[in-house]
C-alpha positions as CSV (number, residue, x, y, z in Angstrom):
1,X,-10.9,-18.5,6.7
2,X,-14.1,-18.3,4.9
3,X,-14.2,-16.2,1.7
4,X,-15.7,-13.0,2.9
5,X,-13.6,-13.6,5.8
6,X,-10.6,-13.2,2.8
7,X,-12.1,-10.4,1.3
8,X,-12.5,-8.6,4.5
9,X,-9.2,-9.2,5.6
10,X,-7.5,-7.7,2.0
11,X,-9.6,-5.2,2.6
12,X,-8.0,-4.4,5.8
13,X,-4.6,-5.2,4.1
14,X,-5.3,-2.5,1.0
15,X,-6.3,0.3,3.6
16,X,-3.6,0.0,6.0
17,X,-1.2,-0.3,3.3
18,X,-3.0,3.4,1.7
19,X,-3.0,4.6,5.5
20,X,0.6,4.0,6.7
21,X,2.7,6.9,5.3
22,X,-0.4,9.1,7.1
23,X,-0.5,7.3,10.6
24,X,3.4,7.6,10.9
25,X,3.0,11.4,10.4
26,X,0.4,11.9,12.8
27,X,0.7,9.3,15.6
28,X,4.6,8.7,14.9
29,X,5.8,7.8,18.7
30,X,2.6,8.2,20.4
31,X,-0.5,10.7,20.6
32,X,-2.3,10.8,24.5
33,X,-4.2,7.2,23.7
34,X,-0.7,5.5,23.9
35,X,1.0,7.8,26.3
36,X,-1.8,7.9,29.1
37,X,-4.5,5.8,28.3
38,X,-2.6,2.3,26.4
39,X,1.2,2.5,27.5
40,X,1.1,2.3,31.3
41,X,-1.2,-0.3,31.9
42,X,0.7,-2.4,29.1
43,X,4.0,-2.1,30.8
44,X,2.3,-2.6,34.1
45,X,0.9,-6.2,32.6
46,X,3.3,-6.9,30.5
47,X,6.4,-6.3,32.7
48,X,9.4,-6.1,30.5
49,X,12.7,-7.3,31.2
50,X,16.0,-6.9,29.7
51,X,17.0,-9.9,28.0
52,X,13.5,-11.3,27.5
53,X,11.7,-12.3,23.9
54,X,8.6,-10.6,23.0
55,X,6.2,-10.8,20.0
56,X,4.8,-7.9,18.9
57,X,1.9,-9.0,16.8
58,X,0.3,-6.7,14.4
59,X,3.1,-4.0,15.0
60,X,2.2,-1.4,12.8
61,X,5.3,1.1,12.9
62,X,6.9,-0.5,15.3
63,X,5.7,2.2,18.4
64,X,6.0,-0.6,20.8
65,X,8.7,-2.2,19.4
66,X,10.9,0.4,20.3
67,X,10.0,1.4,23.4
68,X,10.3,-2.3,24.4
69,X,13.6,-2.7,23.0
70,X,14.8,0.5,24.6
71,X,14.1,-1.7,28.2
72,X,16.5,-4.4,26.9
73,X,13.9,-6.7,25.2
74,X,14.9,-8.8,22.2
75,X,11.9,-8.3,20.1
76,X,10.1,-10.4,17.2
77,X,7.4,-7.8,15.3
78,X,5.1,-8.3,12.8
79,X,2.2,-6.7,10.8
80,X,0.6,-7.9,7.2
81,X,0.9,-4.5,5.7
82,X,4.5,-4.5,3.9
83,X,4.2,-0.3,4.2
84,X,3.6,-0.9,8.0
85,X,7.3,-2.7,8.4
86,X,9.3,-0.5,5.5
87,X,8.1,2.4,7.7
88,X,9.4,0.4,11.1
89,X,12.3,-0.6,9.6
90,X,13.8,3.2,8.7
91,X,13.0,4.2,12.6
92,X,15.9,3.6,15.3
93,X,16.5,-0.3,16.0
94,X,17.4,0.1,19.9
95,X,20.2,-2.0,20.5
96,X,19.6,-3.8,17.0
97,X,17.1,-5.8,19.3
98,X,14.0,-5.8,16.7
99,X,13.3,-7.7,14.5
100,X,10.8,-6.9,12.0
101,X,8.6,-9.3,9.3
102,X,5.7,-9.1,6.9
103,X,3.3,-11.7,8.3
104,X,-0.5,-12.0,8.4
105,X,-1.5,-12.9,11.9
106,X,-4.8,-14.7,10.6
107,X,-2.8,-17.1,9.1
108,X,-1.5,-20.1,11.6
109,X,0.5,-22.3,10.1
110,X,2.8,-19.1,9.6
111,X,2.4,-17.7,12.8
112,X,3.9,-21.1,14.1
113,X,7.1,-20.7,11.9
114,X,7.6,-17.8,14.4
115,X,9.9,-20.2,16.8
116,X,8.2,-22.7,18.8
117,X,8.3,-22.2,22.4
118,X,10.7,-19.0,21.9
119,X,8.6,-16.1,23.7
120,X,8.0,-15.4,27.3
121,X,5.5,-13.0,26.3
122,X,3.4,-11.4,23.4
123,X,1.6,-8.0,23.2
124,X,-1.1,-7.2,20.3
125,X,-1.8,-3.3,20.9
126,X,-4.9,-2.2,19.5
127,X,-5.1,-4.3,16.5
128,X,-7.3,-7.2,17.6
129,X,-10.2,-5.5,16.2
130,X,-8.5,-5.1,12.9
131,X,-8.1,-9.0,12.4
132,X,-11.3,-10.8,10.2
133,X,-10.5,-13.2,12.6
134,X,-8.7,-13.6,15.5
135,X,-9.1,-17.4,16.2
136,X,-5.3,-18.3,14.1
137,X,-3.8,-16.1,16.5
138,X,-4.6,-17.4,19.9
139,X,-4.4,-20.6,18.6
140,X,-0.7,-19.8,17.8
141,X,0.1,-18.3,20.6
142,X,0.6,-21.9,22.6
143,X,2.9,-23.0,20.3
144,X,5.0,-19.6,20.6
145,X,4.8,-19.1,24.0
146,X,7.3,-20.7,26.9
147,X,5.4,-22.7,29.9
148,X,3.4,-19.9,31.6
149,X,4.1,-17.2,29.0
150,X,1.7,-14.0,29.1
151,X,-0.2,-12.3,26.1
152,X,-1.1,-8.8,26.7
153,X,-3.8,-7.5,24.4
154,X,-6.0,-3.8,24.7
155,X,-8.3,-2.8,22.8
156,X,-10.8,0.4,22.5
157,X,-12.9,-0.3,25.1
158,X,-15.7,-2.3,23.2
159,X,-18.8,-1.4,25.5
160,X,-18.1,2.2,25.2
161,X,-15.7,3.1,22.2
162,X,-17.0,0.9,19.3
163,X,-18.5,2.1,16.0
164,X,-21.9,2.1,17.6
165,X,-21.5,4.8,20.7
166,X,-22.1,8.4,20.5
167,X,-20.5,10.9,22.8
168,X,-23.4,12.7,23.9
169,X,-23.3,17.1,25.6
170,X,-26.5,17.9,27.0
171,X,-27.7,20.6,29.3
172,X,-30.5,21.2,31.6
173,X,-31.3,24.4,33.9
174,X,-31.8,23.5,37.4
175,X,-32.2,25.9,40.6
176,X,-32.0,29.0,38.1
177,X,-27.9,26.9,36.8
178,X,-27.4,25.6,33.3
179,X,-26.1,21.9,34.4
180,X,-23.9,20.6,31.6
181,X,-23.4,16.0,31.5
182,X,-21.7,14.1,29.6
183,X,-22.5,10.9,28.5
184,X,-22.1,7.8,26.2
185,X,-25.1,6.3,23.7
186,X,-24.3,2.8,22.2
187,X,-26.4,0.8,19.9
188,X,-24.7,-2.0,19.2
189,X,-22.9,-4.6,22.1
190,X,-23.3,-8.3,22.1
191,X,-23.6,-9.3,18.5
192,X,-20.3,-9.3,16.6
193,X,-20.9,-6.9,13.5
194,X,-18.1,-4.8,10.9
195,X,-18.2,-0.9,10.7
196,X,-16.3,0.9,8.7
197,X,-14.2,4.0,10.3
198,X,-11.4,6.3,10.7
199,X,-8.0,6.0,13.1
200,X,-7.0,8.7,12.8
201,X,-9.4,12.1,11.1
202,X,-8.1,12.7,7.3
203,X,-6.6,9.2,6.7
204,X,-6.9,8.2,3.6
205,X,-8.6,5.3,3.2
206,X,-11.5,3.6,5.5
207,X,-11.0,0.2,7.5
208,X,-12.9,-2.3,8.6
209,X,-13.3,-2.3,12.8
210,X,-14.2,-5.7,13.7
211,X,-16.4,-5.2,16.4
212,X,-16.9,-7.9,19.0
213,X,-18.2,-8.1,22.8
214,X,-15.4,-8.6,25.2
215,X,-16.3,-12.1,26.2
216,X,-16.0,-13.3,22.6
217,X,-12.0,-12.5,22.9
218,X,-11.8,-14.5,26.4
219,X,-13.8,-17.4,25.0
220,X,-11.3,-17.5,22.6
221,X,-8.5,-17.6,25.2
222,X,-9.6,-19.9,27.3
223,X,-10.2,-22.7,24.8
224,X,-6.9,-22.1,24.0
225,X,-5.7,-22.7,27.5
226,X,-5.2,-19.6,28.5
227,X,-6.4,-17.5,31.8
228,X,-7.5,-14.1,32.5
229,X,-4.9,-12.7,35.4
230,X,-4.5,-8.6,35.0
231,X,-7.0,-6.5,33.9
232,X,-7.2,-2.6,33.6
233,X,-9.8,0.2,32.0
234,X,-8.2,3.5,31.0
235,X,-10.1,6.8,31.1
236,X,-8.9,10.3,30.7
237,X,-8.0,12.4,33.8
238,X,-10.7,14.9,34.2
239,X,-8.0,17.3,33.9
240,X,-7.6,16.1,30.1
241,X,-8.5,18.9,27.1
242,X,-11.5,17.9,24.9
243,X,-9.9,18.6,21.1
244,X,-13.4,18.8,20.1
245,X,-16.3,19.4,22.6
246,X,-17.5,15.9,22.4
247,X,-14.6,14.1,21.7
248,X,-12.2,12.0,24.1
249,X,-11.0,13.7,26.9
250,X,-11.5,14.7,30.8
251,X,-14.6,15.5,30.4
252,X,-15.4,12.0,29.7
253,X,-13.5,10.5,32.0
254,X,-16.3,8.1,33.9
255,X,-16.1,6.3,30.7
256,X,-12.9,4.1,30.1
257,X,-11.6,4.5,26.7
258,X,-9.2,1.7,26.2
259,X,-8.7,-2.0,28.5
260,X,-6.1,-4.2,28.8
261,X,-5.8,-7.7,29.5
262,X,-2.8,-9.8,30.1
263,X,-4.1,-13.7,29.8
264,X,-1.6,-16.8,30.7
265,X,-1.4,-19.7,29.8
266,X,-1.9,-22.3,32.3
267,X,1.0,-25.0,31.1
């Protein structure tokens, strides 16, 4: 990792740390991101099974974790931020099936201590675009995976949820009607670039959203030897209530807010 690759990562590290206690309070088992937009197509790609192994990678409070191990899965988790896994680790352990660890998934050679060949699948929810680099990971994943083993990853959408897009309200008269649209603005695509933000509104701290186009995550797959075989975009039912007028909700619901991707690998 190069040095301001380090520094960005710590960075990372130091604000999830100051953010944890906050994000458990507020997202805690799942705002309507995780419950309609992330959740269903993961367990649609992912397809749990009792008695399976799963990595959770970058794990946060163990959300997933849970809900995986309430469907009979035995479950490795991990996240880099120590406050992350205390956090996990006082939350019900269903079926004493999870298993929780401090590790830094930009970091291979630990990664690969994980159990060779011990998973049939992995899941990285929305945390791909909080790694300073992402390349250690997938080219873990071979060596923790079983022959054919899946990794499921989503993401906010990156062509129309990144740092760069504005949600945009305008309205125009026409035949003697106000018309109101809805629509997305975005700046910035194609060239990888880092933008601070906000999770959730009133966390403490800052992090860094590593912002990258969607083919630079399959490139990195399929060098590894994996290949692209589900694929889903999430929007909001139209029904959905905006919190804020502009903010995510049915009224934006031509635009998909989250994707998910289950690669495989091909040996």
């Amino acid at each position: 990792m190069s040095t301001s690759q380090g520094r960005a990562n710590e960075e990372t590290r130091r604000a999830w740390n100051a953010n944890a206690a906050f994000w458990d309070e507020q997202i805690g088992e799942g705002n309507d991101f995780v419950n309609l937009l992330e959740w269903p197509a993961i367990e649609r790609l992912l397809d749990p099974h009792p008695g399976q192994a799963i990595l959770d990678v970058a794990c946060g409070n163990g959300l997933t974790s849970r809900r995986l191990a309430e469907r009979g899965v035995r479950v490795t988790a991990f996240d880099f931020s120590p406050k992350m896994i205390r956090l996990a680790r006082q939350k019900p352990n269903p079926g004493s099936r999870i298993r929780y660890r401090v590790v830094d998934a930009t970091d291979a050679q630990v990664l690969k201590k994980l159990g060779r060949k011990s998973f049939d699948s992995a899941l990285c929810n929305m945390a791909l675009f909080d790694m300073a680099k992402i390349g250690p990971l997938f080219r873990a994943l071979p060596v923790l995976l079983k022959p054919a083993g899946t990794f499921v990853f989503s993401l906010t959408h990156p062509a129309f949820n990144n740092a760069a897009s504005v949600h945009l309200v305008e309205e125009q008269t026409e035949s003697g009607k106000v018309v109101t649209t809805y629509a997305i603005k975005t700046t910035r695509y194609m060239t990888p670039y880092q933008a601070r933000g906000v999770a959730v509104l009133g966390q403490p701290r800052a992090q860094i959203y590593f912002e990258r186009p969607l083919q630079y995550y399959f490139q990195f797959a399929f060098r590894n030897g994996f290949v692209l075989d589900g694929f889903e975009e999430s929007a909001f039912p139209p029904d959905q209530p905006q919190r804020r007028p502009a903010s995510w909700g049915g009224k934006y619901s031509e635009f998909p807010a989250v994707l998910v991707a289950r690669m495989r690998l091909k040996r």
